[in-house]
SEVONU-910436 format. One line per 10 residues: number of its first residue (from 1); their letters; for each residue x, y, z of C-alpha. Coordinates in pm, whole numbers, plus 50000, padded with zeros to 5 digits. Layout:
BEGIN
NUM = A = X Y Z; ...
This chain:
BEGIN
1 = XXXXXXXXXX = 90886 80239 94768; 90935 80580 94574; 91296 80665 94508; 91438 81015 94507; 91690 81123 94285; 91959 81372 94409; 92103 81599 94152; 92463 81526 94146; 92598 81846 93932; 92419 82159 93777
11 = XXXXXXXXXX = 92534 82293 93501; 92396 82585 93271; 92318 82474 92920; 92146 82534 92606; 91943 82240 92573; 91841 81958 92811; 92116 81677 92797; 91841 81370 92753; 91643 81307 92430; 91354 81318 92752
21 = XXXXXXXXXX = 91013 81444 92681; 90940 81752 92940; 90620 81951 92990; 90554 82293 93174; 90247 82321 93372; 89993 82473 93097; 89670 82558 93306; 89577 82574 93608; 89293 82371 93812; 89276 82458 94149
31 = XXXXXXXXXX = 89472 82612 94454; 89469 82682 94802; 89537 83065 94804; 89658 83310 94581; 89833 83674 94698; 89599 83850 94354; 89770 84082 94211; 90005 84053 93870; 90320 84008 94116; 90375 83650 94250
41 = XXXXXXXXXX = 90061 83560 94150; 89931 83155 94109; 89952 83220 93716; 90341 83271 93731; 90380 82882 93818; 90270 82816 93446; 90528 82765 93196; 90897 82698 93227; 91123 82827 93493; 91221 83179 93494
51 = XXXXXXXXXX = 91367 83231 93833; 91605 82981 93767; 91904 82873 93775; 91974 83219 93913; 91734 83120 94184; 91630 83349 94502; 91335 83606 94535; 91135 83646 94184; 90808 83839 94105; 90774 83572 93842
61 = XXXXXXXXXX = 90715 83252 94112; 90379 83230 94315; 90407 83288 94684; 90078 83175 94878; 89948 83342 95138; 90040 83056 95395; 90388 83047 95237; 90559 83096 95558; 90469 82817 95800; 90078 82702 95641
71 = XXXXXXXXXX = 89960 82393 95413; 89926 82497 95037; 89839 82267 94716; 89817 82305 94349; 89680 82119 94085; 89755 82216 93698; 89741 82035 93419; 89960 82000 93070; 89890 82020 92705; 89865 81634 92607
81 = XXXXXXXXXX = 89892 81331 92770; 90219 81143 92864; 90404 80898 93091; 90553 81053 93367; 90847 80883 93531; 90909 81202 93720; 90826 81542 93897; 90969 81825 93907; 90901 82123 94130; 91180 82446 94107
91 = XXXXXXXXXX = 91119 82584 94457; 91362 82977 94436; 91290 82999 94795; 91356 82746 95093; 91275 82454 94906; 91222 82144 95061; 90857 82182 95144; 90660 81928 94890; 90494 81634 95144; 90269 81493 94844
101 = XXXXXXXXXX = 90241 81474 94456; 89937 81333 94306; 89899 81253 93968; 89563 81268 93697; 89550 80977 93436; 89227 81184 93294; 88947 81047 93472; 88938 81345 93734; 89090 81130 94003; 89440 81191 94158
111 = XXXXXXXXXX = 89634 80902 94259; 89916 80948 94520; 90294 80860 94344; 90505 81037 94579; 90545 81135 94963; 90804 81278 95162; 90996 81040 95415; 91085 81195 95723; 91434 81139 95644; 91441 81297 95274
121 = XXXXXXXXXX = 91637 81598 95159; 91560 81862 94911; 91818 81812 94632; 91932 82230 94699; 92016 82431 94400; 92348 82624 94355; 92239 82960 94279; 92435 83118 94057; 92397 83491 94198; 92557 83571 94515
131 = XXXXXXXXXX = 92319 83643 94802; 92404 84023 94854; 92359 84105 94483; 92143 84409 94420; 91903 84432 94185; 91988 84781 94105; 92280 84866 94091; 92477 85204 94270; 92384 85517 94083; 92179 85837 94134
141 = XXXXXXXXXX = 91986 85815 93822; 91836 85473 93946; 91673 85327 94276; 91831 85121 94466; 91677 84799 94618; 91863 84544 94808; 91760 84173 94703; 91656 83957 94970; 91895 83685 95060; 91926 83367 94855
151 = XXXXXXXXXX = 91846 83084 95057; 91827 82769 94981; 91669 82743 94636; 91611 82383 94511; 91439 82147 94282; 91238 81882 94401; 91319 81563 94154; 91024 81353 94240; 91085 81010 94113; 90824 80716 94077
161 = XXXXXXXXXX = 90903 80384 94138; 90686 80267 93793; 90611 80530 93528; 90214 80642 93486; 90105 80689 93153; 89830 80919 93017; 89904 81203 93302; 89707 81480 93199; 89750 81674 93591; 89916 81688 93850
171 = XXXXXXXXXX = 89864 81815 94227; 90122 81889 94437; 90082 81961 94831; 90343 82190 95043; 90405 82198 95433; 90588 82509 95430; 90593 82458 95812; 90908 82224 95759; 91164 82529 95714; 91152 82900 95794
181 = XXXXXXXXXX = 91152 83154 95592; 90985 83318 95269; 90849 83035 95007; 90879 83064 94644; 90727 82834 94332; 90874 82841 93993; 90749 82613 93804; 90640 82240 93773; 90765 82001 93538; 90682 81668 93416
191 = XXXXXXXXXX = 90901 81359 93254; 90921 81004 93115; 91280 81013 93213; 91436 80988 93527; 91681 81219 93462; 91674 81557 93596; 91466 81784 93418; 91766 82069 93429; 91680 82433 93417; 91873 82660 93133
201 = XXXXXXXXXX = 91928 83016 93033; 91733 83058 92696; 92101 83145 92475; 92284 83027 92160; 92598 82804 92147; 92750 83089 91900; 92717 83363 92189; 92949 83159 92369; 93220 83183 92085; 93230 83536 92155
211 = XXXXXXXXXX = 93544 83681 92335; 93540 83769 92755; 93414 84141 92793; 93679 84383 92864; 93690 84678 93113; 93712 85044 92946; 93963 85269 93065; 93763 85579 93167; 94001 85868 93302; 93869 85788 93697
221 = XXXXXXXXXX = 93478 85780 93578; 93272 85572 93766; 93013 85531 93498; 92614 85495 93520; 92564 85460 93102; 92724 85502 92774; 92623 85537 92421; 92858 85610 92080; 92755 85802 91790; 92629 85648 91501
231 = XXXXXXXXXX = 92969 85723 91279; 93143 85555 91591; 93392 85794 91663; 93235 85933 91985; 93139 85788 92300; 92920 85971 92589; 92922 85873 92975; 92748 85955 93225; 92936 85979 93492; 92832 85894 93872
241 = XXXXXXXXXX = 92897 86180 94119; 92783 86271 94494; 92638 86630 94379; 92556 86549 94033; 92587 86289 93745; 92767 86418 93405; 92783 86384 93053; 93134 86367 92923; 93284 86287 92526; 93533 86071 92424
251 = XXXXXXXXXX = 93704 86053 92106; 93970 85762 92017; 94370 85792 92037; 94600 85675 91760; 94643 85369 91952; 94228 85340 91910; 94155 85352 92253; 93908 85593 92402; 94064 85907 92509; 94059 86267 92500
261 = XXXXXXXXXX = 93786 86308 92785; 93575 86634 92744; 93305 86747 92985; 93002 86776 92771; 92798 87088 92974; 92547 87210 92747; 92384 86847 92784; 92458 86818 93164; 92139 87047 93221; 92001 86853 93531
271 = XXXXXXXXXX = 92144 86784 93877; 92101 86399 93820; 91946 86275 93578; 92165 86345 93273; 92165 86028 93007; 92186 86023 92611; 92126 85808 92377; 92274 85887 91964; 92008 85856 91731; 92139 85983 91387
281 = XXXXXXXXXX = 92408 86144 91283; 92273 86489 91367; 92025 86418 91638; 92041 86289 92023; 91771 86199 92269; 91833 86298 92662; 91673 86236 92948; 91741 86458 93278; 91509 86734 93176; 91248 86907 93467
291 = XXXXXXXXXX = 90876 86809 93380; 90547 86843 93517; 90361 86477 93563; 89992 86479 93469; 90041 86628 93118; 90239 86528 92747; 90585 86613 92881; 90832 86323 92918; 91148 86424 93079; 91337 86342 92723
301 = XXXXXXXXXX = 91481 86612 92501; 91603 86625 92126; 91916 86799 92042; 92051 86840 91666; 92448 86854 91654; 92536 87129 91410; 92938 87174 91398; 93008 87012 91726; 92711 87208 91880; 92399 87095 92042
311 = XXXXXXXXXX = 92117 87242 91986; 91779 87187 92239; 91476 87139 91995; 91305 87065 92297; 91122 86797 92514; 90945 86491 92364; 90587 86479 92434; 90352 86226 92491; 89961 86153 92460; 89866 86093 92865
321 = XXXXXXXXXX = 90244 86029 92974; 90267 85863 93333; 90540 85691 93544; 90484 85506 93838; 90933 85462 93868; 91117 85711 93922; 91356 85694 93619; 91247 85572 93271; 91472 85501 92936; 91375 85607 92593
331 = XXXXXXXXXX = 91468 85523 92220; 91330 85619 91877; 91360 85440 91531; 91609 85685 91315; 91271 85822 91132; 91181 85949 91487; 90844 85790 91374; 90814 85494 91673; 90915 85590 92030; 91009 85312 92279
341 = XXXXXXXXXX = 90981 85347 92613; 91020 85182 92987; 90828 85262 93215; 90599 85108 93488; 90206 85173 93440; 89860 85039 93539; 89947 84835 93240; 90258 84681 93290; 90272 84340 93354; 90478 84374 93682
351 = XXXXXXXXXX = 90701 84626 93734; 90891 84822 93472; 90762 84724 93070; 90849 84813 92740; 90606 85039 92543; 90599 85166 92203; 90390 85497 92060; 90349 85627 91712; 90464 85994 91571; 90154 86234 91520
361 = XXXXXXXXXX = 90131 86483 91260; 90223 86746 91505; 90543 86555 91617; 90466 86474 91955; 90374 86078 92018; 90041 85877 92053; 89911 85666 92374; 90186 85436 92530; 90087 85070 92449; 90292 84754 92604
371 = XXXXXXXXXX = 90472 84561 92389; 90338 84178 92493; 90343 83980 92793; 90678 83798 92499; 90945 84059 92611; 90755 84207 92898; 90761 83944 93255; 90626 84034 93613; 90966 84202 93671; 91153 84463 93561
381 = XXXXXXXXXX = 91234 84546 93180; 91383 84843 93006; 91708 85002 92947; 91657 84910 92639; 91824 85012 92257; 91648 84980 91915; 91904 84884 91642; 91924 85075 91299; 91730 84788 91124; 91456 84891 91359
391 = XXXXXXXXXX = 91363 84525 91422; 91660 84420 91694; 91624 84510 92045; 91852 84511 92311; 91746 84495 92663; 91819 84430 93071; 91571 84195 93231; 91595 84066 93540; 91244 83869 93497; 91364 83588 93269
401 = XXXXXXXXXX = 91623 83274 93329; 91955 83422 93368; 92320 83434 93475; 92282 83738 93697; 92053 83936 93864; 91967 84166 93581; 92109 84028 93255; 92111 84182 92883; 91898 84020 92628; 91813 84031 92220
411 = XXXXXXXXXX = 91488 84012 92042; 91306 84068 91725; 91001 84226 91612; 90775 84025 91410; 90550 84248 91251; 90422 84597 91188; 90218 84593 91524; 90475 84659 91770; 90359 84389 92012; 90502 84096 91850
421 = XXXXXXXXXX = 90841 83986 91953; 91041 83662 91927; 91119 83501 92258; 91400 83679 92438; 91774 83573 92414; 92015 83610 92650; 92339 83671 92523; 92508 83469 92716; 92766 83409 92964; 93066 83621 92795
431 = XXXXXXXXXX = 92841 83894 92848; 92622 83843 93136; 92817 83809 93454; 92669 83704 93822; 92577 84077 93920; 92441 84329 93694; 92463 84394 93317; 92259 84603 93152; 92200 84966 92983; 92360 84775 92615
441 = XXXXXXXXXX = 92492 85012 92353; 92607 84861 92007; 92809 85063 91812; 92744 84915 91422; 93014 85072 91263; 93303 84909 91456; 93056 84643 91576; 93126 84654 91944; 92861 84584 92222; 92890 84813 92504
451 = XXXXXXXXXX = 92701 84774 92818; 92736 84865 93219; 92859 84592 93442; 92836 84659 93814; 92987 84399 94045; 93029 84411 94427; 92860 84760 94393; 93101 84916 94152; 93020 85020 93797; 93255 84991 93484
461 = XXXXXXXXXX = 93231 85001 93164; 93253 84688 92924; 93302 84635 92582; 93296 84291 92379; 93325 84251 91975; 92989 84109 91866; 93019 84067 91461; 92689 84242 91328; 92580 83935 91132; 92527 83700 91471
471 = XXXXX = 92345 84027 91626; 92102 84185 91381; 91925 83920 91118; 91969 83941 90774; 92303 84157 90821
């Protein structure tokens, strides 16, 4: 009767490779359970898939309460109307557990199109992140969290033996009895084709023109973060150590390589948490500094640079500053009038968010105020940097399609409002390995993208040309 298609080869792409019409469940209906909460919640199976193709564990996939061995259904509907010649459920975790999909024509009826045989298997997924990645990676100046395994993420192609037309909903039933183990849902997609609606990584064919990322030659540092100064002719890293993490300077050789490594110990003022970023020419923001939570200080200090001396004009402060993480990362537009910041709050959308607050007369900084549910997911995002046109961000997610378990994207502010961003890019596979990438420094004057890379728990330091004019619009 109903035929199953199995998915012969996965690739990542930036497209899908059929001129087929696909649709992401819009709304929801009606469920069977739902955990509350903003994590894992029912409203994360709307839209396209996020936790793939990386697949495994995801704050951004609903998990039901019976999700371990219990009988769970959906029902969700879609924008307009079409023929559906196919199903598609992206299950991250132990997928193989659909038994039934029903389908909505629009007179509030389901009709059954599909049902699992006993002898039918769950076309499985190929994750592309190895199953002891980390979702943080080794340093002092950040938690670490081990990632639960990756098991057995697939998609269940669903394919009807005669297309319906004028679908408006769709129910799908689970038995998550069949397999052991933690359950996961994605997403759930429709099509009039019967090819495989394949999930991709949100990125740009040019991004894949760039060159592979090299490794950085640090002098024996095992580095947590790195940032240049804005003439380009200085880079800082912080370096990982057992009793504390360091600041150190490099300048560049005749041959143009980094060199010359100077402890920097006026800015290593903490036992851990020592981190810069260069703002201006004159000016740097650090974190590491001792505060008390509960009033406006942040942690963050200003130094000017006078003569090759820095100068501590003291901490930043902030209108009702709180922190549910433990470490946070800051940035401020070259006017120091807009401060960026992420941290994890009652208003975060998940875990760590990006939040933006406005200079006061007085120089210290207005209420935080998250910058959208666009840029901000159920997961983590931060580690962020804020471009000199003040309208480019760079930033690690790992709550968005990816290559890796935390992965480096771009975006760009829309207006004068703060919360309006264009959809997240990643930048692509050059950049973005299977591991970690993150913390992303671009140098504009020698237009080089910098950024930490940590695989099989070991940090280094990458750098990758990245012309300004496919980086920051309208340069």
């Amino acid at each position: 009767m109903k035929k199953s298609t199995m998915l012969l080869a996965l690739f990542l792409g930036f497209g899908m490779t059929s001129a087929q019409q696909v649709q992401w469940a819009h709304k929801l209906i009606k469920y069977s359970s739902d955990l509350g909460g903003k994590q894992n919640s029912i409203k994360r199976i709307l839209g396209k898939p996020d936790a793939f193709p990386q697949g495994g564990a995801s704050p951004n996939a609903w998990m039901p309460k019976k999700a371990l061995d219990g009988y769970e259904w959906v029902e969700v509907s879609f924008e307009k109307p079409q023929t559906v010649k196919q199903v598609a459920v992206f299950e991250n975790l132990n997928a193989g557990c659909v038994v039934r999909i029903a389908v909505d024509k629009g007179n509030g009826k389901y009709e059954t199109v599909w049902g699992r045989k006993k002898d039918y298997k769950t076309p499985t997924f190929k994750a592309t992140i190895p199953a002891d990645r980390n979702y943080y990676f080794k340093r002092k100046r950040r938690k670490i969290q081990e990632a639960p395994d990756v098991i057995n993420p697939g998609v269940e192609y669903a394919i009807l033996e005669q297309a319906v037309s004028g679908v408006v909903a769709v129910r799908v039933e689970f038995n998550f009895a069949l397999l052991p183990g933690q359950k996961e849902i994605d997403a759930i997609g429709i099509s009039d084709s019967d090819s495989p609606i394949i999930p991709t990584v949100n990125s740009i064919p040019t991004f894949e023109s760039l060159a592979e990322a090299q490794t950085v030659d640090l002098a024996g540092i095992v580095p947590s973060s790195g940032a240049v100064s804005t003439d380009g002719k200085t880079l800082y890293i912080t370096a990982v150590g057992e009793a504390k993490t360091e600041i150190y300077s490099f300048t560049k050789n005749a041959s143009g390589r980094w060199d010359n490594k100077k402890p920097e110990p006026t800015l290593n003022t903490n036992q851990y948490y020592n981190h810069l970023w260069c703002i201006t020419n004159n000016l740097i923001l650090k974190g590491g500094a001792t505060y008390t939570r509960g009033t406006t200080e942040t942690g963050f200090e200003l130094f000017t640079v006078q003569n090759g001396t820095y100068l501590n004009q003291g901490q930043l402060k902030v209108a009702a500053y709180n922190n549910y993480d433990e470490t946070a990362e800051a940035q401020l537009t070259p006017d120091l009038k807009v401060l960026i910041m992420g941290i994890e709050t009652d208003f975060s959308q998940g875990g760590s968010d990006l939040y933006f607050a406005q200079q006061k007369e007085d120089g210290s900084y207005g209420f935080l105020q998250n910058m959208g549910k666009i840029i901000n997911s159920a997961a983590d995002e931060g580690m962020c940097q804020l471009l000199s046109d003040t309208k480019t961000l760079l930033f690690s997610s790992n709550g968005f399609s990816a290559f890796g378990s935390y992965d480096i994207y771009v975006t760009y502010r829309l207006d004068d409002t703060w919360k309006n961003w264009s959809e997240p890019i990643n930048l692509g596979s050059k950049i973005n390995s299977a591991d970690f990438d993150g913390l992303p420094f671009y140098d504009e004057t020698n237009e080089i993208l910098y950024f930490i890379s940590s695989q099989n728990e070991t940090n280094s330091l990458k750098a990758v040309a990245f012309p300004k004019a496919l980086l920051m619009k309208g340069k």
